[in-house]
VOGU-3710 file (C-alpha; in Angstrom, 3 decimals, decimal comma):
1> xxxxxxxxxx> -9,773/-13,997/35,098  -11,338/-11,075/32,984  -9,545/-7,194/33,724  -11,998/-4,805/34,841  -13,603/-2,741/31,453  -14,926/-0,027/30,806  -17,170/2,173/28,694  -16,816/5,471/27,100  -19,171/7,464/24,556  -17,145/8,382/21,344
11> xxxxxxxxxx> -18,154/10,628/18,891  -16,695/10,233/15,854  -17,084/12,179/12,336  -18,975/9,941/10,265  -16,126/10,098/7,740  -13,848/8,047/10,219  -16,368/6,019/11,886  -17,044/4,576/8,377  -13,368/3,851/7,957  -12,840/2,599/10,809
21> xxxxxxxxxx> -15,766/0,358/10,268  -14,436/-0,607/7,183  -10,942/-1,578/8,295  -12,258/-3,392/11,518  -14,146/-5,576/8,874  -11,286/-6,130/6,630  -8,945/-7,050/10,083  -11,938/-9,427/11,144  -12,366/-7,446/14,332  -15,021/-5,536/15,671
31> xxxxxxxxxx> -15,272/-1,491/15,840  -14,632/-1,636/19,761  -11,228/-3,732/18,758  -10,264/-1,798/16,355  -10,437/1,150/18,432  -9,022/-0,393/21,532  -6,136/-1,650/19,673  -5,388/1,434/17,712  -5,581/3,601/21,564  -3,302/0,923/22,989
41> xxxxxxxxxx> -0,543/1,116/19,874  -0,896/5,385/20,285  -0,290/4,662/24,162  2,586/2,690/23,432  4,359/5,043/20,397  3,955/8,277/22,718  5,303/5,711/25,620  8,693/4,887/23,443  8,611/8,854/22,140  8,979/9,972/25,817
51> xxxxxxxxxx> 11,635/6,742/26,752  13,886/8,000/23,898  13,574/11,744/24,932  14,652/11,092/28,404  17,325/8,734/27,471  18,416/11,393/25,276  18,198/14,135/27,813  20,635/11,749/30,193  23,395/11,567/27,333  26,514/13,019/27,537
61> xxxxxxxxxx> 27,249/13,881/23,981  30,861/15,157/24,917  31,627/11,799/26,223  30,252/10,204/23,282  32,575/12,092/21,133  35,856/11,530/23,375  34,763/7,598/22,965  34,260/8,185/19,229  37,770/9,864/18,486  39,829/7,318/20,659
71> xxxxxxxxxx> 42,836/5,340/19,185  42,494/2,177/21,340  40,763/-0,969/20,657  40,943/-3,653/18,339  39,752/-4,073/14,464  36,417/-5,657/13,747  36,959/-9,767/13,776  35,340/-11,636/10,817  32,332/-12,895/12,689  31,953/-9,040/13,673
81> xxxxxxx> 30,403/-8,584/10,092  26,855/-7,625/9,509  25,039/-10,517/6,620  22,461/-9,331/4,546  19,606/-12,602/5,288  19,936/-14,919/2,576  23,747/-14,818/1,979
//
């Protein structure tokens, strides 16, 4: 089933137009992909900026910092290590 599309005139300077050309050839894509896909990763960065501004507008940094300073809790086991890959 195709989604719905549609169209929009874009003016472009011809400096990025030719880039964007350029770079759509070198992916193997065409202008319109290149230019859909580069909205849709835009959409989705400002989309994680706002997630992570909200999440940090919920926070409660003073309970964060009673966690951080608290005696309890047990030492790190062995398999609690972080492995660079490879080793």
């Amino acid at each position: 089933m195709k989604r719905p599309q549609s169209t929009y005139p874009l003016r472009l300077p011809h400096s990025i137009k030719a880039e964007v050309e350029r770079r759509a050839a070198a992916d193997g894509t065409s202008v319109n992909q290149f230019i859909a896909t580069a909205v849709a990763e835009k959409l989705a960065a400002m989309g994680t900026a706002e997630f992570f501004a909200e999440r940090r507008n919920r926070a409660d940094f003073d309970a964060f910092d009673r966690l951080m300073r608290r005696k309890t809790g047990e030492p790190p086991r062995p398999d609690d290590t972080i492995c660079e890959p490879g080793l």
